[in-house]
MARVO-250969 format. One record per residue (C-alpha): x, y, z; residue number from 1. Coordinates in Angstrom, 1 decimal, padded with zeros to 4 digits. Example, Ala and Ser with C-alpha at 12.3 -4.5 7.8 and 13.67 -1.06 7.14 Angstrom:
2
xx,yy,zz,n
012.3,-004.5,007.8,1
013.7,-001.1,007.1,2
***
This chain:
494
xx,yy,zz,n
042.6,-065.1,012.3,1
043.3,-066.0,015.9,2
046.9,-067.9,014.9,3
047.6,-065.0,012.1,4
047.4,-062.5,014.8,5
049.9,-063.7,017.4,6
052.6,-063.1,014.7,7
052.1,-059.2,015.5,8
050.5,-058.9,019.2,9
050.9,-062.0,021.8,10
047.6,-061.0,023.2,11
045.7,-061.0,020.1,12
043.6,-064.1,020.5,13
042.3,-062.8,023.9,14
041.4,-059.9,021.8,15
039.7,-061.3,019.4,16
037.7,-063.6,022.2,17
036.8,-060.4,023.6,18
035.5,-058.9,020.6,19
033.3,-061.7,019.8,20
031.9,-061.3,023.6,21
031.3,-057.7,023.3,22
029.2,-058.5,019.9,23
027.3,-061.5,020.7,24
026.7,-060.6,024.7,25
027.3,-056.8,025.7,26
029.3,-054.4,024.3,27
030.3,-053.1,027.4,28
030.8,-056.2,029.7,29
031.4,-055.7,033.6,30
034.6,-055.9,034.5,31
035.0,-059.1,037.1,32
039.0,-058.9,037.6,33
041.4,-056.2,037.1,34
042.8,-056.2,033.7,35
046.8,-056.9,033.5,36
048.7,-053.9,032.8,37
049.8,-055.1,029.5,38
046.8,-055.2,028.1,39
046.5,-051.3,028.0,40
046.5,-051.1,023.9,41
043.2,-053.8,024.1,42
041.5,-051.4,026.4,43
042.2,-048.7,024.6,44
040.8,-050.3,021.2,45
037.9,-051.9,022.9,46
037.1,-048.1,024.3,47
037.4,-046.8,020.8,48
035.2,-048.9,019.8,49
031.9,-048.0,021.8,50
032.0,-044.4,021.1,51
032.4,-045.0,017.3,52
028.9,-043.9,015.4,53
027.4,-047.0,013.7,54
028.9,-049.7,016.8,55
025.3,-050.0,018.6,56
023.7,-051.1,015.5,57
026.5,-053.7,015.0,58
025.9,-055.0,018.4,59
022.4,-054.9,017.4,60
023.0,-057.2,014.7,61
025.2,-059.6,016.3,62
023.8,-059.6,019.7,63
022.4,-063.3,020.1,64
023.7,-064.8,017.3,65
027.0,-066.6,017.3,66
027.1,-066.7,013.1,67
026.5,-062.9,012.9,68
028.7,-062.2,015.6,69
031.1,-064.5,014.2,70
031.6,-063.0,010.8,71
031.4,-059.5,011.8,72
034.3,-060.8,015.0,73
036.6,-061.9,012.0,74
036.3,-059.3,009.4,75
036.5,-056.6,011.8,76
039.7,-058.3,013.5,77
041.1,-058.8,010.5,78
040.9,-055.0,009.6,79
042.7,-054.2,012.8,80
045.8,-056.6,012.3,81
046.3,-055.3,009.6,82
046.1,-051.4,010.1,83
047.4,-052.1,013.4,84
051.3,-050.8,014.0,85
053.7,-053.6,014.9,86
055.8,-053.4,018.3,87
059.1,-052.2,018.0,88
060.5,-053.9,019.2,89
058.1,-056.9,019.8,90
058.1,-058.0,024.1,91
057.7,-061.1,025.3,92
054.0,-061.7,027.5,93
054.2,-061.3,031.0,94
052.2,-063.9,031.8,95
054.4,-066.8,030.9,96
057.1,-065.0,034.0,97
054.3,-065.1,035.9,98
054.2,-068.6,035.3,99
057.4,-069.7,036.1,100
057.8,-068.1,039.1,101
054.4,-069.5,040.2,102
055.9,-073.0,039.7,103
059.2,-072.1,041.5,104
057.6,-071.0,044.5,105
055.4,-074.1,044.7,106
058.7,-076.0,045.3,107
060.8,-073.5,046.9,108
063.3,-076.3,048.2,109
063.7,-077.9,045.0,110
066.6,-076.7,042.5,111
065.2,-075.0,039.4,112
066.8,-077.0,037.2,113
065.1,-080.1,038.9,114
061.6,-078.0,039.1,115
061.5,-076.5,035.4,116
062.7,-080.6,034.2,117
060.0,-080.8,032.0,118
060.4,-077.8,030.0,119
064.5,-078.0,029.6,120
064.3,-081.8,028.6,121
061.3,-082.0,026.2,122
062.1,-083.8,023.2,123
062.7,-082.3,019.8,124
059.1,-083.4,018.7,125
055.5,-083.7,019.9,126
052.4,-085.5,019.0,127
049.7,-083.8,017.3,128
046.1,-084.4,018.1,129
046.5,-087.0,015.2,130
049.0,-089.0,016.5,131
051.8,-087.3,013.9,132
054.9,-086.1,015.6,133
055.5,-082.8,014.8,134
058.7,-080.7,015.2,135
059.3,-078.5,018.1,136
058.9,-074.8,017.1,137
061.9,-072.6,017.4,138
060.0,-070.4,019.7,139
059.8,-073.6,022.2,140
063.6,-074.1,021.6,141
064.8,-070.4,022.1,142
062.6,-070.6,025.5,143
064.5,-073.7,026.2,144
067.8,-072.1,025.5,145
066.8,-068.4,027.1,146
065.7,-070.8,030.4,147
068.8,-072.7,030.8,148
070.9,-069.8,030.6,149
069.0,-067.9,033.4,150
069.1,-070.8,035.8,151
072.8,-071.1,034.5,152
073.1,-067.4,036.1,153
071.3,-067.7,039.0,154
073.4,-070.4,040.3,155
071.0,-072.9,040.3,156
069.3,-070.8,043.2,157
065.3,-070.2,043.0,158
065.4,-066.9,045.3,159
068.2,-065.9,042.5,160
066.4,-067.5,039.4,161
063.0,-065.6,040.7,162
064.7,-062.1,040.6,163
065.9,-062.6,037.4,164
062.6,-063.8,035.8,165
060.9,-060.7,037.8,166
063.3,-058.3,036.0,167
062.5,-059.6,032.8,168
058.9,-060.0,033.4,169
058.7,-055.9,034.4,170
060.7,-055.1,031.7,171
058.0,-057.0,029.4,172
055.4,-054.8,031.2,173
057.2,-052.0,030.6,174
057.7,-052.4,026.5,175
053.5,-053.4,026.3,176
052.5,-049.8,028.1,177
054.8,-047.9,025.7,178
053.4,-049.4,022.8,179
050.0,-048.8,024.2,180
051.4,-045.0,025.0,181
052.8,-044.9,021.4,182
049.2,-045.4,019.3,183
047.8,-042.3,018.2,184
043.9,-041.8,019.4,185
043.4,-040.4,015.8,186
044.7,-042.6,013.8,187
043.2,-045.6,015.9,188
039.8,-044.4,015.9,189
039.8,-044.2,012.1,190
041.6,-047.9,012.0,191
038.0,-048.8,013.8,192
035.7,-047.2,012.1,193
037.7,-048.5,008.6,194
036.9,-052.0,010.8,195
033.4,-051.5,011.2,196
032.7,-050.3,008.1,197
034.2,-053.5,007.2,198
032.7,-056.0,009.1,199
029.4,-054.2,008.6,200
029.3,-055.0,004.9,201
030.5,-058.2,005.1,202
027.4,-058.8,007.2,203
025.2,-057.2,004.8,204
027.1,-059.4,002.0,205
026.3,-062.2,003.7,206
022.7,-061.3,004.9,207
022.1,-061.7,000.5,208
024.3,-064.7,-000.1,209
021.2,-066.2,002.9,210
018.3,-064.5,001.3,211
019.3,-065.9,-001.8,212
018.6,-069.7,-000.4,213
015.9,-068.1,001.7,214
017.4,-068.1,004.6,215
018.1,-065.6,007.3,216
020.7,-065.1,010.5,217
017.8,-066.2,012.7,218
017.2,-069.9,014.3,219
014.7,-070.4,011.6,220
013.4,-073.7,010.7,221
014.1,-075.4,007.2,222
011.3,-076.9,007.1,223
010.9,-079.9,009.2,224
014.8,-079.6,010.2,225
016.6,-076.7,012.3,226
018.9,-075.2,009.8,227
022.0,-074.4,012.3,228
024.8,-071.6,012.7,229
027.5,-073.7,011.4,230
025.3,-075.2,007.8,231
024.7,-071.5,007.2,232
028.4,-070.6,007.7,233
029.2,-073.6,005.5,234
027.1,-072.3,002.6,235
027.9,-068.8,003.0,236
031.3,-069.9,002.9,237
030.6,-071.9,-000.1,238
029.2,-068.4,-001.9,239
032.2,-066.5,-000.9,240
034.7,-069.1,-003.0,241
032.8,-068.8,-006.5,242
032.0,-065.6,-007.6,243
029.4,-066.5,-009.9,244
027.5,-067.4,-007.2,245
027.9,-063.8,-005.8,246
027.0,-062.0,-008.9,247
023.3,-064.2,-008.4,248
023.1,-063.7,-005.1,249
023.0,-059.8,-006.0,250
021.0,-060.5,-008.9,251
018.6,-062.4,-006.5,252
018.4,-059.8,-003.8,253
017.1,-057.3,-006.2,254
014.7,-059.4,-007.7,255
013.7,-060.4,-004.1,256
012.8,-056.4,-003.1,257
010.4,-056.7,-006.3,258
009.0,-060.0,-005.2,259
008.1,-058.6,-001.8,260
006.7,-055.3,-002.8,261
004.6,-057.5,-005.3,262
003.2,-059.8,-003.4,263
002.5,-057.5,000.1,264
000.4,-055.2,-002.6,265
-001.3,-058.6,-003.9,266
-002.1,-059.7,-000.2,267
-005.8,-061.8,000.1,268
-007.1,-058.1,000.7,269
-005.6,-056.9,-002.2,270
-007.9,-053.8,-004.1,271
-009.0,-056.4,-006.6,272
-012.5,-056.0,-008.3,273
-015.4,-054.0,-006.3,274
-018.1,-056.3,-005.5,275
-020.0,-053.9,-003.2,276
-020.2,-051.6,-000.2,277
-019.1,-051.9,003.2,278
-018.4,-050.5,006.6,279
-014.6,-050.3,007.8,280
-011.5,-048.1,008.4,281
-009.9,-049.1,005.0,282
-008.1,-045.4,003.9,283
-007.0,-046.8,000.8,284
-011.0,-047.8,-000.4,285
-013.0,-044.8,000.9,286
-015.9,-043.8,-001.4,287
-015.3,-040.3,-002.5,288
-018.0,-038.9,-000.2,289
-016.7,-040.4,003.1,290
-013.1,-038.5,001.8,291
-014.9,-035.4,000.9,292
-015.1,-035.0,005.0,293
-011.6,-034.9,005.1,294
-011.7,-031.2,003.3,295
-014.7,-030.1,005.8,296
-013.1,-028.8,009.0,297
-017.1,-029.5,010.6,298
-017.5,-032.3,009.3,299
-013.9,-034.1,010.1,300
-015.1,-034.9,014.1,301
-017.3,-036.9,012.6,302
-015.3,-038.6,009.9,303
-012.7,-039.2,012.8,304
-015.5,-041.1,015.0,305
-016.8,-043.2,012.5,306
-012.9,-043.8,011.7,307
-012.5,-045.0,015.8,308
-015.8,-047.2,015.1,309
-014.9,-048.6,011.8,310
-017.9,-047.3,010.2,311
-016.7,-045.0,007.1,312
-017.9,-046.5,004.1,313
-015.7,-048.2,001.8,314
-015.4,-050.7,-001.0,315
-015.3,-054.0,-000.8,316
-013.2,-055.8,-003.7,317
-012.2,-059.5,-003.7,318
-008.5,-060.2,-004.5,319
-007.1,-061.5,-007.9,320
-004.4,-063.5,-005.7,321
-004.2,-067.1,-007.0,322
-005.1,-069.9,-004.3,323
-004.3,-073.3,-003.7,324
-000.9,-072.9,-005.6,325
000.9,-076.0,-006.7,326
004.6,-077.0,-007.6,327
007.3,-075.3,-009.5,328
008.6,-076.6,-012.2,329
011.8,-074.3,-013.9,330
013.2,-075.7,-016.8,331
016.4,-073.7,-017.3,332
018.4,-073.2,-020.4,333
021.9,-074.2,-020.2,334
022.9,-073.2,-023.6,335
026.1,-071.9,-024.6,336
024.0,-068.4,-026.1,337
023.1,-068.1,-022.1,338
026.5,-067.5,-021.2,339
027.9,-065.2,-019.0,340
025.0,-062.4,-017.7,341
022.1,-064.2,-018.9,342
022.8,-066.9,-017.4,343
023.2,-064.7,-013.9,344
020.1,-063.5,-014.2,345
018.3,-066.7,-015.1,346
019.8,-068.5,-012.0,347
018.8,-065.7,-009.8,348
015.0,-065.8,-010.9,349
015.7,-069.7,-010.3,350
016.3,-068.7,-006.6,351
014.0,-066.0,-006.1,352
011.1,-069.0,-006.9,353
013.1,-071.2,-005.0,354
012.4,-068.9,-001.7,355
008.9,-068.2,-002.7,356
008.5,-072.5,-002.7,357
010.3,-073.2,000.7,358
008.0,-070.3,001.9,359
005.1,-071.7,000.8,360
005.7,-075.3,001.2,361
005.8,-076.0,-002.8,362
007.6,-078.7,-004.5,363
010.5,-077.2,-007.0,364
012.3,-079.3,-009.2,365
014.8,-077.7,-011.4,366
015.8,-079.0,-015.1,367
019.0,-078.2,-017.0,368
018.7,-078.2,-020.4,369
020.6,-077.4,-023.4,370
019.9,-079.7,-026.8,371
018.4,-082.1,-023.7,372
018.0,-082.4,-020.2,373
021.3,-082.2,-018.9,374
020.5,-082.3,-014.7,375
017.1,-082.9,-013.0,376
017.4,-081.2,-009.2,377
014.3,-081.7,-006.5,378
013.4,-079.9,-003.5,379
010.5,-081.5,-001.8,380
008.9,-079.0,000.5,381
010.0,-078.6,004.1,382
013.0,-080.8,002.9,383
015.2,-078.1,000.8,384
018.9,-079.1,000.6,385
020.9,-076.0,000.4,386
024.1,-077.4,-000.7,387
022.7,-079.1,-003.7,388
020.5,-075.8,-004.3,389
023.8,-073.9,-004.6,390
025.5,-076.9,-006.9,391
022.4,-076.4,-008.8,392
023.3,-072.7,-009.5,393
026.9,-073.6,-010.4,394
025.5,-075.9,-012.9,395
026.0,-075.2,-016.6,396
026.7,-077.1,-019.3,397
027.4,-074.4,-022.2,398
025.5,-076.6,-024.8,399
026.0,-076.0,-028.2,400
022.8,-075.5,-028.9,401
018.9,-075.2,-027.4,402
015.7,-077.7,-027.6,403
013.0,-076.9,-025.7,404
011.0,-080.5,-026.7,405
012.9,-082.2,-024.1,406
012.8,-080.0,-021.2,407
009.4,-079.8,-021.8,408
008.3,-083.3,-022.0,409
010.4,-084.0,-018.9,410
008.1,-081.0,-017.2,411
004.8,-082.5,-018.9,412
005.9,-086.1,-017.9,413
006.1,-085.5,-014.3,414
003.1,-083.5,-014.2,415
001.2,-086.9,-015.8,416
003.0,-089.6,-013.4,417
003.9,-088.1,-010.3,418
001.1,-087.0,-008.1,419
003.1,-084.6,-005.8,420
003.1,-082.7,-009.3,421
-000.7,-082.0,-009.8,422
-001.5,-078.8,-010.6,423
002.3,-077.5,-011.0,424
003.5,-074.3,-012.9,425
006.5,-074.7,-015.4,426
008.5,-071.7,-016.1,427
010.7,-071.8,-019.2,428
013.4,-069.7,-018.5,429
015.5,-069.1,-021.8,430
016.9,-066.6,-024.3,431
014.2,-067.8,-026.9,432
016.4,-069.1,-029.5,433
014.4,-072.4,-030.4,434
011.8,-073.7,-032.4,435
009.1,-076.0,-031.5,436
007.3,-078.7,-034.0,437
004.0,-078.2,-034.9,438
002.5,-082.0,-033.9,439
004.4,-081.7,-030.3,440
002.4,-077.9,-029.9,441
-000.8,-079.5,-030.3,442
000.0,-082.6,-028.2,443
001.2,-079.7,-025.6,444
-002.3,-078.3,-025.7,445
-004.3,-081.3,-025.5,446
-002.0,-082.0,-022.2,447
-002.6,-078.8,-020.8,448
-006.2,-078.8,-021.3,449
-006.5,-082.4,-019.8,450
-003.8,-081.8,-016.6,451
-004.9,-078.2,-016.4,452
-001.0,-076.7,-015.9,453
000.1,-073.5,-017.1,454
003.7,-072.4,-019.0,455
005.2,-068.9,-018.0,456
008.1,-068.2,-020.1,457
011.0,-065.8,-018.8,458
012.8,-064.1,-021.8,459
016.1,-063.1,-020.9,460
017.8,-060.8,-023.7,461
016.6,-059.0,-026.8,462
015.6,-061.9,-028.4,463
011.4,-062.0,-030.3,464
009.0,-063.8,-028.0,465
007.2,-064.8,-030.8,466
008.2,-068.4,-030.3,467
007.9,-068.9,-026.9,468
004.1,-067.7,-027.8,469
003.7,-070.7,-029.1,470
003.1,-072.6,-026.3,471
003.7,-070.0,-023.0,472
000.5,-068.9,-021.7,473
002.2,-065.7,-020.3,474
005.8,-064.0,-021.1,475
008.0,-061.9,-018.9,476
010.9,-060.1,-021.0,477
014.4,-058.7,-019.8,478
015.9,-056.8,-022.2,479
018.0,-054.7,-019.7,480
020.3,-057.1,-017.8,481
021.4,-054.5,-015.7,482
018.3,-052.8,-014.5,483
015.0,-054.7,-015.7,484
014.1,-056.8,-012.4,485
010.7,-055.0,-012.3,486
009.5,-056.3,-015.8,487
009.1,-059.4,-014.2,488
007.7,-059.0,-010.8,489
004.5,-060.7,-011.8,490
006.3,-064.0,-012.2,491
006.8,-064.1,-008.8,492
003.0,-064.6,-008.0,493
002.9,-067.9,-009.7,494
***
């Protein structure tokens, strides 16, 4: 963004630095040295920018953090190049006269064409940072040639050669306040606010494509590791090049608005069953006669005072929430029936459970399956690798057909050899068009009863349940691709 803009405004890298500043700092920075005149149209922008509606909750987001800040820097800058007008015609920065006559007055006895050496005799190429030569740009060689003709007309002379740089360097001045006179406050206060807008969804874009790994824009730990700035802008960069990883992380974000509303009204306090009687400030389990005060203007002093002391009667209930929860285990179908949409959604349930296990410190492991198990991916608690969590969502291997057996026994086989497996959950998550044999159902069962794991199934499409029955001890359905996330909020309680 930085090099893209300098094709339009010199200046526009020290605009964009300043943008970042007034994002991840202060949006309105104190002023330590007098700005240089031609930076009037910056100043301008920059003031633009704080009285737009919406700018202090963009600072708010950014403030602190350099990825937020980052993003919302480079969308938003991006917006301006390219709404901003073009200089006609384009001037030269000031600061590069300022320069030279800098260096010609620090050796005032010394000929310019001696003094400025360097810069008329520099060869034809220069090294990169890689050691590869590299070709002098034509801007370098038409400030070679522009420089040897003005010491050419100054005689050689650096009183001479300094008037003449002057002249041009006012004259630069002069273009850089004109275009600054020339922008319209109207039209550049709706280039900003098109900006904002901008760089305030991207931010909210990328705020899901996190979520969806579990992730936020905060310092947060990944477990046993610091998960930094840059990883995150690596894998939200790695969302924003495939766009079926965009289309889950939507997918995911609704799913994970369900989840959360789920699981706060399933909290250890949840209202569960009523096992007696008790004394609290609970407005939610009141017994009908403690409520009935509430309607009684003498009697709500009182109700109020046992409300400060905690005494109004109430229910007590236990919670139904399940305790001491174990691994997850999501055998995904990988079918070519689960193409397109279905496969969408069944990767975004995929992450949603992935959250709910880095949250929780739970073991995932992921299978692929199709006719057989096509990829196996683990993500040991407080040891998630993101990168290989989004590879696992890219995954699919548009089988020809489906066979739950294998997926199944790979599930069942962990379960049985692998301690860090006891007590897991395995959630088939599939369009349900399979068949299981009899003799492997009732070895299923036996295994279940002796390991004492359960099997959700996740029915994505229209298909009957009826086989999944078979061997699921619970089934979620989605018939409605587009709209049916709350049909399955239960599953994320597992």
């Amino acid at each position: 963004m930085v090099r893209v803009g300098t094709s339009k405004l010199f200046a526009f890298p020290s605009f964009t630095l300043e943008v970042f500043h007034r994002l991840y700092y202060e949006s309105e920075p104190e002023e330590l040295d007098p700005p240089p005149p031609e930076s009037a149209w910056a100043i301008l922008l920059h003031r633009e920018f704080q009285q737009l509606i919406g700018c202090d909750e963009l600072v708010e987001q950014c403030q602190g953090n350099q990825l937020a800040a980052g993003l919302a820097t480079v969308e938003y800058c991006r917006q301006v190049y390219e709404r901003l007008p073009p200089p006609m015609p384009r001037f030269s920065n000031p600061q590069q006269y300022r320069e030279l006559i800098r260096q010609l007055k620090h050796q005032p006895e010394v000929p310019p064409s001696e003094a400025l050496k360097q810069m008329l005799t520099s060869p034809q190429t220069t090294t990169s940072p890689t050691g590869l030569q590299l070709p002098k740009t034509r801007q370098q060689q038409e400030r070679s040639l522009w420089l040897r003709q003005m010491i050419e007309d100054s005689g050689d002379r650096s009183d001479e050669l300094i008037q003449l740089i002057q002249q041009e360097g006012k004259q630069a001045v002069w273009q850089a306040q004109q275009y600054a006179n020339s922008l319209d406050e109207t039209q550049v206060r709706q280039m900003l606010r098109a900006a904002l807008n901008a760089a305030d969804e991207k931010l909210s874009e990328a705020t899901g494509w996190l979520e969806m790994l579990g992730l936020s824009w905060g310092n947060e730990m990944g477990g046993e590791r610091s998960v930094s700035s840059a990883e995150k802008m690596a894998l939200a960069q790695k969302i924003a090049g495939h766009a079926k990883l965009k289309q889950i992380a939507v997918v995911a974000g609704r799913l994970q608005q369900t989840a959360e509303r789920k699981r706060r009204s399933q909290a250890l306090d949840a209202f569960g069953e009523i096992t007696t009687i008790q004394l609290g400030d609970n407005l939610s389990r009141l017994l009908p006669s403690e409520l009935q005060k509430l309607s009684t203007p003498d009697l709500f002093p009182l109700f109020a005072l046992s409300y400060y002391d905690r005494s109004l009667l109430q229910y007590k209930t236990r919670g139904k929430e399940k305790q001491c929860k174990g691994p997850l285990v999501v055998c995904l179908d990988s079918s070519g029936s689960m193409d397109g949409l279905p496969d969408t959604w069944a990767k975004a349930v995929t992450a949603v459970l992935g959250q709910i296990a880095r949250r929780e410190g739970r073991h995932l492991r992921v299978i692929h399956f199709a006719t057989r198990v096509c990829r196996v991916d683990d993500f040991p608690p407080h040891h998630h690798d993101f990168s290989r969590l989004l590879e696992s969502m890219l995954a699919f291997y548009n089988g020809g057909g489906t066979a739950w057996e294998p997926a199944i026994l790979s599930a069942t086989e962990c379960i049985e050899r692998q301690q860090q497996f006891k007590r897991a959950d395995i959630v088939m998550v599939t369009d349900g068009r399979c068949d299981v044999k009899r003799d492997f159902l009732e070895q299923l069962k036996i295994k279940k009863q002796q390991r004492e794991f359960n099997i959700y199934g996740v029915l994505i499409g229209g298909a009957s349940d009826r086989l999944l029955k078979q061997f699921c001890d619970r089934i979620w359905v989605v018939k409605d691709l587009v709209s049916d996330e709350v049909a399955i909020e239960e599953l994320f309680l597992l």
